[in-house]
C-alpha positions, 0 to 999 in steps of 0.5 A, a space after each residue: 510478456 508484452 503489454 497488450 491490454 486486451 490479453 491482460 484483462 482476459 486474465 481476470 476473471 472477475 471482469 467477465 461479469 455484469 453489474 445490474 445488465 451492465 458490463 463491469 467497470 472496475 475503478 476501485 483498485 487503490 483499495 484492493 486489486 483483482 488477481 489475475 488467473 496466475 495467483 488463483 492457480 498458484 494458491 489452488 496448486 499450493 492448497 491441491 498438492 504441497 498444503 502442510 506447515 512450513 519451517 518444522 517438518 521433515 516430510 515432503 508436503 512441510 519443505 515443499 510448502 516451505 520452498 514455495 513460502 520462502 520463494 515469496 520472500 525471495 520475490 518481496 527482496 527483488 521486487 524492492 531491491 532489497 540486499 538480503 531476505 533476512 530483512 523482509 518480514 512477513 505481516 498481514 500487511 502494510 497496517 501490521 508492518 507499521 504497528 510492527 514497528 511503531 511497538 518494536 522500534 518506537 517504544 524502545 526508541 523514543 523519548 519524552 520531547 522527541 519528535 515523530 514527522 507525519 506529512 499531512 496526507 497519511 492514511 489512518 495506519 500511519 496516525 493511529 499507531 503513532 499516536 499510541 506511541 507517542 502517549 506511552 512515550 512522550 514524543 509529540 507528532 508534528 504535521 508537514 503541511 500540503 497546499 492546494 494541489 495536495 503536494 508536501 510543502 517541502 520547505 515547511 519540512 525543512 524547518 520542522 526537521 530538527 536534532 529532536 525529530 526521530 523518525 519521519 513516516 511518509 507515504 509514498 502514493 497517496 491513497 486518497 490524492 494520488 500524490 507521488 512524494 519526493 521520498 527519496 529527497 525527504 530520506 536524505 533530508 531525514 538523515 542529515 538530523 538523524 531521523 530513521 525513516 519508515 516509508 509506507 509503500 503500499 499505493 506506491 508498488 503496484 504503479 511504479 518500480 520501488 528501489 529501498 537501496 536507491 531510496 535509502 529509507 529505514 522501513 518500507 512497507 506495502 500489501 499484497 493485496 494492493 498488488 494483485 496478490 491476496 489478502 492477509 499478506 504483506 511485507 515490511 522491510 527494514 535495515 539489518 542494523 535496525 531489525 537486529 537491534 529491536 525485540 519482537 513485539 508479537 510471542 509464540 511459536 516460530 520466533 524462538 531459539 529455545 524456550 523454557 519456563 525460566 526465560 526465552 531466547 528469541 531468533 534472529 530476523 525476520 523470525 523474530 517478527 513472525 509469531 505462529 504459523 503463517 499465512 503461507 498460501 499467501 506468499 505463495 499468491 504474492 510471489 506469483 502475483 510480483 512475479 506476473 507484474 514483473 514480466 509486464 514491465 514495471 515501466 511499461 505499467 507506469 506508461 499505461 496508467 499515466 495515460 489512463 489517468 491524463 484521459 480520466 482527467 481530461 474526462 473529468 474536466 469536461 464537467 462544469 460541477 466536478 473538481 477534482 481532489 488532488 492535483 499534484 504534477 506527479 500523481 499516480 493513478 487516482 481520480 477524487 473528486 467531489 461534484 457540487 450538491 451531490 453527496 459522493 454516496 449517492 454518486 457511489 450508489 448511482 454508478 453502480 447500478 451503472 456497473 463501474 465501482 468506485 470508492 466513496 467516503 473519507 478513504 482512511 485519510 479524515 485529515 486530508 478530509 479536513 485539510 480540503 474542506 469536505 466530509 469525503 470524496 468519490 474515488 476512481 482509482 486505476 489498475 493495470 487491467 483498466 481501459 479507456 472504456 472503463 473512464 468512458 462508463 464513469 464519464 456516462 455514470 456520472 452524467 447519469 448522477 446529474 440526470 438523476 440526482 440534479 
């Protein structure tokens, strides 16, 4: 499939629409992406022809579905170069696939006096659960700072990383700076002290190629719904050592050997983790959807959007009043910004009634809030399908804001 933008956005529907007589400028992708017409038939011919349980039939609709749920694993394994699918677990997403091994991993693992290593621009998912863990386990969370431009101070890791660091959890994109980390220096950095590193993937795998082989790290997670594919669907991957040495942390159905009333014995991984009956039309929609990214060419997505987000910037930088929020030299395609005396509520409100959706508010992320001094941001964040006429509505949008709002 070459990369022709024009030909990619007929493949969205949901673009062909106006928004209050205007045409819609879709800028909201780092919170959930549209899908393109080869996931929607995927999941309709699914739901129409091959719908039954997987795993437990004989029939042929069960090993059908089966067939076509499994293939979504197959995807998740070569979209990330991951060496087997016995280690990718399915979950509801990248927020299940923390939890999953924050309560699996870190309560069996940690200890009164360990440590847990966060970097300062986590989203909630990557703080909340960690927390939790830590007030049943005594392990205290340290922070890796970030300077002005939202990038990690790696020096400020080196000295945090210690003989009681266990795990150090980092975000790969961040969703509310646009930051690309250095994750693969900070795996190996974590390993010299013997600290098991969980990456979270999920603003990193619709923009750029992600190799957990290359990267080394211990857990990669990302959603499927950040990529093009549905919601409720995700995947978590995590080193065979690792997913065979911890418990499930969910019961029921599926995950079992045999069961009886007196005691239970639990299946390998990735069975192991996923309890009940799954969301099966959703990994037959994330197959599709990293099979239509893959053809694009990862590489090729990676280029567009570079170029997308040096125009939005330059854009940007054409208003005395706007500044921007994140400014690390490697970013992926995000744009916050903050302009002064308006509320970015009100800048959301306005550019939608001029037909481009944005996000606005603290993003998940109220420590980077803090950390930059400001109660939330407005939030331009791209996706394979924009153009440079969608930055050009944003940039007339927020003229309008100024006319209206002062």
């Amino acid at each position: 499939m070459s990369f022709n933008i024009d030909e990619i956005r007929a493949q969205f529907p949901v673009l062909d629409q106006q928004i209050f007589g205007k045409p819609l400028s879709f800028l909201d992708s780092a919170a959930s992406a549209q899908r393109p017409v080869a996931v929607l038939d995927a999941i309709d011919y699914y739901y129409r022809n091959d719908h039954a349980n997987v795993h437990r039939g004989v029939h042929q609709l069960s090993q059908r579905a089966t067939i076509a749920y499994e293939a979504g694993r197959e995807a998740v394994r070569d979209f990330l170069g991951a060496p087997s699918t016995k280690e990718i677990v399915f979950t509801r997403g990248t927020t299940e696939a923390i939890n999953l091994v924050a309560y699996a991993w870190g309560v069996p693992n940690l200890k009164a006096g360990d440590e847990i290593l966060l970097s300062g621009m986590e989203h909630h998912s990557n703080i909340v659960p960690w927390q939790f863990v830590a007030a049943q386990t005594g392990a205290k969370i340290r922070v890796i700072p970030m300077d002005d431009r939202g990038v990690l101070d790696m020096e400020a890791y080196a000295e945090l990383l210690n003989e009681r660091t266990k795990l150090v959890g980092v975000v790969h994109v961040s969703n509310a700076l646009g930051t690309i980390n250095p994750v693969k220096q900070m795996t190996q950095m974590a390993h010299k002290v013997g600290a098991v590193v969980l990456i979270d993937g999920a603003q990193a795998v619709p923009h750029c190629a992600v190799d957990v082989l290359d990267m080394d790290c211990d857990f990669y997670m990302f959603s499927g719904h950040k990529v093009y594919a549905p919601t409720g669907i995700g995947a978590l991957y995590g080193k065979k050592a690792l997913l065979e040495a911890m418990p499930p942390w969910q019961g029921g159905g599926e995950m079992i050997r045999s069961v009886t009333f007196e005691s239970t014995v639990v299946a390998p991984p990735p069975t192991r983790f996923e309890a009940g009956t799954p969301n099966i039309a959703g990994g037959v929609g994330l197959a599709a959807a990293l099979g239509w990214i893959q053809a694009l060419g990862m590489d090729a997505v990676a280029a567009h959007e570079q170029q997308l987000l040096d125009y939005g910037t330059q854009l940007l930088g054409n208003f005395d009043r706007i500044r921007l929020i994140g400014t690390a030299p490697e970013k992926a395609g995000v744009l916050s910004f903050v302009i002064d005396g308006i509320h970015p509520h009100d800048v959301g409100t306005v550019l939608d009634m001029e037909g481009v959706a944005v996000r606005t508010g603290h993003h998940c992320a109220q420590p980077v809030m803090e950390r930059f001094g400001i109660p939330a941001t407005t939030r331009a964040s791209l996706g394979v399908y924009n153009n440079r006429a969608d930055l050009d509505r944003l940039a007339m949008g927020l003229t309008r804001v100024m006319e209206l709002l002062g």
